[in-house]
NUFI-842655 format. One record per residue: x negated, y, z of N, C-alpha, C, O in turn; residue number from 1. Coordinates in nm, 4 decimals. Layout:
// NUFI-842655
[r [X,Y,Z],[X,Y,Z],[X,Y,Z],[X,Y,Z],NUM]
...
//
This chain:
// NUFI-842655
[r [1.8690,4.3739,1.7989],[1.9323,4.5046,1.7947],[2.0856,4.4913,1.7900],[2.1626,4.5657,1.8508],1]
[r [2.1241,4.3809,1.7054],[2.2838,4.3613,1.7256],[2.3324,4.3601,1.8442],[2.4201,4.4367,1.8841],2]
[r [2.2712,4.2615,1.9172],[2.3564,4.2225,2.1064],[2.3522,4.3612,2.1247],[2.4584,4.4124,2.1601],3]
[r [2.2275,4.4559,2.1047],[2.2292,4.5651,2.2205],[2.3459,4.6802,2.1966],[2.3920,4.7493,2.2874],4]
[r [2.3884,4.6886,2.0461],[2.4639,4.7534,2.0198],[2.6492,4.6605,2.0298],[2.7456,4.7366,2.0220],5]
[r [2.6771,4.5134,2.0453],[2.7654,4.5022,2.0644],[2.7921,4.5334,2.2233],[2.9124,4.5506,2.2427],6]
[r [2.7324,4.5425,2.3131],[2.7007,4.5268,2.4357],[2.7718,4.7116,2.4448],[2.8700,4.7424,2.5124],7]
[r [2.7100,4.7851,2.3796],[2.7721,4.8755,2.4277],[2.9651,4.9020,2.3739],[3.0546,4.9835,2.3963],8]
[r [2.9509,4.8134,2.3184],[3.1091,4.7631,2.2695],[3.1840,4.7161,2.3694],[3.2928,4.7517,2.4148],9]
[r [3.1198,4.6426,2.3930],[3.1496,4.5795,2.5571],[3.1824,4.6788,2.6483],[3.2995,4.7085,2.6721],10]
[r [3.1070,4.7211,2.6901],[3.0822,4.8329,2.7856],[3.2251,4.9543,2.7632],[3.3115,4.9988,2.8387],11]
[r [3.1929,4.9718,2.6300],[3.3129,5.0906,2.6119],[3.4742,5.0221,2.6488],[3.5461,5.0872,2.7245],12]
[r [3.5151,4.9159,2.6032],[3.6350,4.8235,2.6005],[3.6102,4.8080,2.8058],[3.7167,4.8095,2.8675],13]
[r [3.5486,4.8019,2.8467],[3.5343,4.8445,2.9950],[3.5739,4.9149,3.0458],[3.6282,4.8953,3.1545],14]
[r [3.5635,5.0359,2.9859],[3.5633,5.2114,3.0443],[3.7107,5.2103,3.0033],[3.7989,5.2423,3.0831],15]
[r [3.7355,5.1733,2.8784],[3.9005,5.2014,2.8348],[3.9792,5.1190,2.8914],[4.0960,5.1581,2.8887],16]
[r [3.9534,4.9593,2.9733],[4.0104,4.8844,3.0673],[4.0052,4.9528,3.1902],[4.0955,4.9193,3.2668],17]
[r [3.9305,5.0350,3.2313],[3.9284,5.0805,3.3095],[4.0143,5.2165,3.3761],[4.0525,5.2505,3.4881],18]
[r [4.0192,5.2663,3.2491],[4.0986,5.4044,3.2546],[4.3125,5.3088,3.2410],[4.4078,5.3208,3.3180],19]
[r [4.2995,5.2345,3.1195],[4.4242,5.2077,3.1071],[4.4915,5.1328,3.2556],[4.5976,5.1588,3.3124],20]
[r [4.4161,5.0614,3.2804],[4.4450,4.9726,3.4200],[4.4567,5.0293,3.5303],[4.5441,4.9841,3.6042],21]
[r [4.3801,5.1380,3.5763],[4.3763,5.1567,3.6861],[4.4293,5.3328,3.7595],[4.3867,5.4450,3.7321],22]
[r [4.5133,5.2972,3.8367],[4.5797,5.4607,3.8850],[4.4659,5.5774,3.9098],[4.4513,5.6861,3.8538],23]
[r [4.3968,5.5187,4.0064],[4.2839,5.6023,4.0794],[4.2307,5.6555,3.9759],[4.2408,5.7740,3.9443],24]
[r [4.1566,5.5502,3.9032],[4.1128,5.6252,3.7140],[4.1787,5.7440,3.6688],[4.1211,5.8470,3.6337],25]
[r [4.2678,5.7301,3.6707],[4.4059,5.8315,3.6077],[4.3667,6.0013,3.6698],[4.3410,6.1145,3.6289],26]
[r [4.3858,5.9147,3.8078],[4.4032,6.0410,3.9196],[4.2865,6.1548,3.9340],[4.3062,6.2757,3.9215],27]
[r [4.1349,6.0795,3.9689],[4.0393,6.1195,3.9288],[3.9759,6.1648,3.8429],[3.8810,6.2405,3.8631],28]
[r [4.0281,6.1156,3.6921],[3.9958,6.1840,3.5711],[4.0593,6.3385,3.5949],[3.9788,6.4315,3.5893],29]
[r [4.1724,6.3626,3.6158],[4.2749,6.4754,3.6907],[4.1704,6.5407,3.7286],[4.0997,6.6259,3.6747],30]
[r [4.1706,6.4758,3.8542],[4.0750,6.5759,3.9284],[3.9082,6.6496,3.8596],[3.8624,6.7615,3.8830],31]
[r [3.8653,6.5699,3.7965],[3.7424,6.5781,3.7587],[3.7990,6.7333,3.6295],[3.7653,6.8517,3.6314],32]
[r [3.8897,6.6599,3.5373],[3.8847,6.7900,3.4156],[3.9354,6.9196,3.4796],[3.9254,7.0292,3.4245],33]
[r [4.0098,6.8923,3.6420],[4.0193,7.0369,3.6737],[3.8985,7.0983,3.7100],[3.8755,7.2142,3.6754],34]
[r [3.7946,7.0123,3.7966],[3.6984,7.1150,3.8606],[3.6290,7.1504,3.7037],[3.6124,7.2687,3.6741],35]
[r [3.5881,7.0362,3.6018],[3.5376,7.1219,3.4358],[3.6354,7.2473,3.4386],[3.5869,7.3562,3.4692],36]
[r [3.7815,7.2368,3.4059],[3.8592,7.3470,3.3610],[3.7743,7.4532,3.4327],[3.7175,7.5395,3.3657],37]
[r [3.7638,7.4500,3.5658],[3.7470,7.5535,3.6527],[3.6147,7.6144,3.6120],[3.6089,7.7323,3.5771],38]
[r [3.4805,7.5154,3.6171],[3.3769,7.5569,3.5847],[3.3904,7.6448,3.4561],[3.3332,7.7528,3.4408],39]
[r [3.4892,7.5734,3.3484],[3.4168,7.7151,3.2023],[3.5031,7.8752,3.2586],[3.4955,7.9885,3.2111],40]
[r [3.5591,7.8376,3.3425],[3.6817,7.9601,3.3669],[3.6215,8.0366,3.4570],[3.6442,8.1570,3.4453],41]
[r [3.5392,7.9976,3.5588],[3.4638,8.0901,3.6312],[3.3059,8.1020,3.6402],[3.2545,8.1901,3.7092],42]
[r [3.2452,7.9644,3.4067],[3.1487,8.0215,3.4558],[3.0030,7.9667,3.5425],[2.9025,8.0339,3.5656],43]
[r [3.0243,7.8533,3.5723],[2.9386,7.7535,3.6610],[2.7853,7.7838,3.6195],[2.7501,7.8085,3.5042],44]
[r [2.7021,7.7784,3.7289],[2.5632,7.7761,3.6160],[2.5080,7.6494,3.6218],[2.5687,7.5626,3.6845],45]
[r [2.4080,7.6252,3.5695],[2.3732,7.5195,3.5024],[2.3453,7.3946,3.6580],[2.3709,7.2742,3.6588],46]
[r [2.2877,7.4775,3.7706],[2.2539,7.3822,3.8331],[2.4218,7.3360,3.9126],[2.4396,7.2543,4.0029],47]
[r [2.5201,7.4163,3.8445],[2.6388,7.3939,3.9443],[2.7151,7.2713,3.8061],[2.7911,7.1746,3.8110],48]
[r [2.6834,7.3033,3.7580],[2.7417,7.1718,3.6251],[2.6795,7.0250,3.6489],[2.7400,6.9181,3.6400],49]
[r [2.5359,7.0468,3.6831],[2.4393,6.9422,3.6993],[2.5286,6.8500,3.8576],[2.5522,6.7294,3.8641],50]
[r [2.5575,6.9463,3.9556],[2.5866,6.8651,4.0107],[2.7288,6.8408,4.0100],[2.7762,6.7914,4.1124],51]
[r [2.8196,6.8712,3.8956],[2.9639,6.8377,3.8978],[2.9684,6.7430,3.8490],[3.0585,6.6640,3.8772],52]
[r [2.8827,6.7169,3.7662],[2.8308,6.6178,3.6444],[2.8187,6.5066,3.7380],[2.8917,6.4080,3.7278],53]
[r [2.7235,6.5186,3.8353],[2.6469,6.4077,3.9026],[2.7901,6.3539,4.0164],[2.7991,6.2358,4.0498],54]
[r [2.8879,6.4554,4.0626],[2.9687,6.3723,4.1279],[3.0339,6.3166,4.0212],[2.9994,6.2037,3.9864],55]
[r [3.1342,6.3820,3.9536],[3.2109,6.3086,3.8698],[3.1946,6.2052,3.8225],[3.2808,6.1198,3.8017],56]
[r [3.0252,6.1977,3.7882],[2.9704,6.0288,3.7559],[2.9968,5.9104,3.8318],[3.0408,5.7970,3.8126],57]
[r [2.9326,6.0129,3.9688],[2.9289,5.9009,4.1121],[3.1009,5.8168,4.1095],[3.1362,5.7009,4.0877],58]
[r [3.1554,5.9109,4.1346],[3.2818,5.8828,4.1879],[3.3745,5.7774,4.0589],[3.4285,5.6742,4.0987],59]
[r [3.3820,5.8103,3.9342],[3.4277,5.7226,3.8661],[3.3260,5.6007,3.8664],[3.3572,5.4840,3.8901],60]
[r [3.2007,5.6473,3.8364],[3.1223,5.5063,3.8531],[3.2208,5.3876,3.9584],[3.2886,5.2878,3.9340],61]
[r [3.1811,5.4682,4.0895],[3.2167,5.4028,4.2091],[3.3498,5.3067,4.2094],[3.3517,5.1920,4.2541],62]
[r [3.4592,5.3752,4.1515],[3.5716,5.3511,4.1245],[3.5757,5.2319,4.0071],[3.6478,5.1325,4.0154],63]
[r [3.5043,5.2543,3.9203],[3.5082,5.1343,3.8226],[3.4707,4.9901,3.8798],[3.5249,4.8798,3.8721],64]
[r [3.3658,5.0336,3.9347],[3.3130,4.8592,4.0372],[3.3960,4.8505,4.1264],[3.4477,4.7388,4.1272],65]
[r [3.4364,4.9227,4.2092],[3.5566,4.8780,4.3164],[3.7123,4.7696,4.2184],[3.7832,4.6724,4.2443],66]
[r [3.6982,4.8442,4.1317],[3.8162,4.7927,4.0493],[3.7960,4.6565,3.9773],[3.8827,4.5754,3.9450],67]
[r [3.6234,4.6483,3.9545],[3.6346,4.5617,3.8669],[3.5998,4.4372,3.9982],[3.6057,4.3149,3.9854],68]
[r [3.5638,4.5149,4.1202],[3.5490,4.3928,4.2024],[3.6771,4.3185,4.2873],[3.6882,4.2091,4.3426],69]
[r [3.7676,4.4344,4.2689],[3.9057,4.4039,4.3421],[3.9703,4.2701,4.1998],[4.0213,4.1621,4.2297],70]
[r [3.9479,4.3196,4.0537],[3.9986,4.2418,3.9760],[3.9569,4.1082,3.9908],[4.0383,4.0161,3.9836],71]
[r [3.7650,4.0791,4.0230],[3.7327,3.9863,4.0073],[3.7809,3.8864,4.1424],[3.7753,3.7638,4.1336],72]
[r [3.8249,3.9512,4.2578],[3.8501,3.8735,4.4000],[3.9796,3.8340,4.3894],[4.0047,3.7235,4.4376],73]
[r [4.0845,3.9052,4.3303],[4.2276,3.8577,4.2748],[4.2119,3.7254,4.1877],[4.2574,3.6133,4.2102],74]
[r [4.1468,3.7638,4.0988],[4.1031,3.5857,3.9320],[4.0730,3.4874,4.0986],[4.1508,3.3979,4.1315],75]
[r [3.9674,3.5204,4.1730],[3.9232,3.3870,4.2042],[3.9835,3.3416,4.2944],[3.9696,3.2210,4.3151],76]
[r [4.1212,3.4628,4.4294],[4.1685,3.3291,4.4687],[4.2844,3.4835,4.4971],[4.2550,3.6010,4.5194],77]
[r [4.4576,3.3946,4.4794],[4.5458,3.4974,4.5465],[4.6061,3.5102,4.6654],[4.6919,3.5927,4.6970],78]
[r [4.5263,3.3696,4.7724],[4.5181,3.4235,4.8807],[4.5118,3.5271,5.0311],[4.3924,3.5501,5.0505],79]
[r [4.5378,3.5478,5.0644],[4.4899,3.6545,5.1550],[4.3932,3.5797,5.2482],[4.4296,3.5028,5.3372],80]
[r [4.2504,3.6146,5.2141],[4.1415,3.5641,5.3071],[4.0923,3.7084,5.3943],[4.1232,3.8178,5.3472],81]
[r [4.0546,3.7040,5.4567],[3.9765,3.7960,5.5610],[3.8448,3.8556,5.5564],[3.8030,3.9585,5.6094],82]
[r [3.7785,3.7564,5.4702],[3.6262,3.8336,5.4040],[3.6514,3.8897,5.2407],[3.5620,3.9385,5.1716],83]
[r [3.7823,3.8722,5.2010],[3.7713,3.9368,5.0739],[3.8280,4.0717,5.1169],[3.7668,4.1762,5.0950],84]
[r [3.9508,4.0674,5.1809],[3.9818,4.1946,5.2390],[3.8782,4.2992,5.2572],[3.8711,4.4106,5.2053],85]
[r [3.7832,4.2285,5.3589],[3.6444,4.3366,5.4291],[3.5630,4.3650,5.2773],[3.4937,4.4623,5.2475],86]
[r [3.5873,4.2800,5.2183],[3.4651,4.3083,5.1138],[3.5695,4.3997,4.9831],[3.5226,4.3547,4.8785],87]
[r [3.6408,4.4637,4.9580],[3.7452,4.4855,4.8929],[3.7480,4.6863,4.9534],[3.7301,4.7958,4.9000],88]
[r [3.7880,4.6231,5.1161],[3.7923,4.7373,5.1662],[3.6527,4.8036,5.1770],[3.6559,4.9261,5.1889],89]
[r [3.5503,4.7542,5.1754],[3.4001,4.8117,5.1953],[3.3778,4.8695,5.0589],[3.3283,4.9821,5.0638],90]
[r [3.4025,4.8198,4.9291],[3.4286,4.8845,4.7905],[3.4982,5.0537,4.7777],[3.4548,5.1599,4.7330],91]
[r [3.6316,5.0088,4.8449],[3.7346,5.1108,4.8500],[3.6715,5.2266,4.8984],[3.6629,5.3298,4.8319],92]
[r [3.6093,5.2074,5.0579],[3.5364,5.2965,5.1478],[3.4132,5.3577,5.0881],[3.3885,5.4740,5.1199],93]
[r [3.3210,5.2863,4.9943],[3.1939,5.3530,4.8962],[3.2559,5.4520,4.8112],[3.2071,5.5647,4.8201],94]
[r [3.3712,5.4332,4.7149],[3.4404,5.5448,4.6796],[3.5333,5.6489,4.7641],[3.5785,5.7477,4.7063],95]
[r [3.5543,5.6310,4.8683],[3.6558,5.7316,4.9425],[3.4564,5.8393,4.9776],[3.4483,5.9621,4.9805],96]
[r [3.3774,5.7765,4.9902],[3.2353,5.8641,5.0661],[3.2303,5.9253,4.9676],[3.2779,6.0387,4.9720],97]
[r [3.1789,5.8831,4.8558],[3.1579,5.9787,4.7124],[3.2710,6.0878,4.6716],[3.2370,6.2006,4.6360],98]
[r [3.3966,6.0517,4.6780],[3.5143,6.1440,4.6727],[3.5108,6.2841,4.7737],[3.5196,6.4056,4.7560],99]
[r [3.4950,6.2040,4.8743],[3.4653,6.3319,5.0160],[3.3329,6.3831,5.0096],[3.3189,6.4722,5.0935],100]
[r [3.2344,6.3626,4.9456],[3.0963,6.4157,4.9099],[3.1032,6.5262,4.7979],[3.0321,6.6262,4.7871],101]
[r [3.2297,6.4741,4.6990],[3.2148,6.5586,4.5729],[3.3252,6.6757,4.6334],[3.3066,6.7845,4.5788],102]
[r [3.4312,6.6763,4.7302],[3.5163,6.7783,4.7866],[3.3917,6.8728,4.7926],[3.3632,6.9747,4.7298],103]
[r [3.3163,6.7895,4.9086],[3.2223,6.9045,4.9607],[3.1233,7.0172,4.9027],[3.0946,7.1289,4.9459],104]
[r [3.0612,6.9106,4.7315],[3.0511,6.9977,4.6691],[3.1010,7.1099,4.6214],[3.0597,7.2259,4.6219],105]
[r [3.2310,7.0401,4.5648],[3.3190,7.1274,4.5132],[3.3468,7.2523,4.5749],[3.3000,7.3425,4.5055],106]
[r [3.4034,7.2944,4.6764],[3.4226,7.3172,4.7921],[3.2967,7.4396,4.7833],[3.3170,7.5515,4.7361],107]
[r [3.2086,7.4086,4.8204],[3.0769,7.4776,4.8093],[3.0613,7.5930,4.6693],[3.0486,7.7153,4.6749],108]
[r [3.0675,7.5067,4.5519],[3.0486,7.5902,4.4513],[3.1362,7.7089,4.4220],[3.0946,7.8120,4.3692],109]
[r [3.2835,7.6835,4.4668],[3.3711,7.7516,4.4732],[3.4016,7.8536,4.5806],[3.4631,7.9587,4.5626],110]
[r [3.3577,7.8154,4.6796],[3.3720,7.9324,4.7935],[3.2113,7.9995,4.7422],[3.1846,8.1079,4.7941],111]
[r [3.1407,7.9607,4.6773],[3.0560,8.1276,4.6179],[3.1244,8.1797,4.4980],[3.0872,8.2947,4.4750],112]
[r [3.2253,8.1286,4.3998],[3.2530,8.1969,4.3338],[3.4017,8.2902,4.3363],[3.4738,8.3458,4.2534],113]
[r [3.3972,8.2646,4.5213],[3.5426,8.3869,4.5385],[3.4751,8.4922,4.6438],[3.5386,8.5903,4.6825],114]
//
């Protein structure tokens, strides 16, 4: 029971490496507490929270592994190789889909509530 609970120690010292380190983190958190702001202000119903919830997850999720995979390809070499690039940029590109997925939500929920 100890590991499982230092583990989420771990995990949290992650999320806060994650937020302190990284811009996009920053930016996206931004973005995310406006579309919340917006939801209590106009009101969201439950299935429109469910899925603000579910991008906002996606997209920082997404963003955290891109970051932690860009960190881990920097440690192992500071090279400029050509398959870390592709594999770096293929990270980047899984979060730019989720970002442009959650517009669309967004986007959606909001053009019914004008």
């Amino acid at each position: 029971m100890k590991k499982r609970i230092e583990s989420f120690g771990y995990a949290l010292r992650g999320i806060r490496d994650f937020i302190y380190c990284g811009v996009n983190a920053k930016i996206q958190l931004i973005a995310g507490a406006g579309i919340v702001l917006a939801g209590i202000i106009l009101h969201f119903t439950t299935s429109e929270w469910i899925a603000v919830a579910i991008c906002i997850g996606a997209v920082l999720s997404g963003e955290a592994m891109n970051t932690a995979l860009e960190e881990l390809a920097d440690e192992v070499t500071g090279e400029r190789r050509e398959r870390i690039r592709r594999v770096k940029d293929m990270a980047a590109g899984s979060v730019l889909i989720s970002a442009l997925a959650s517009v669309v939500v967004a986007a959606l929920i909001l053009s019914n509530k004008f």
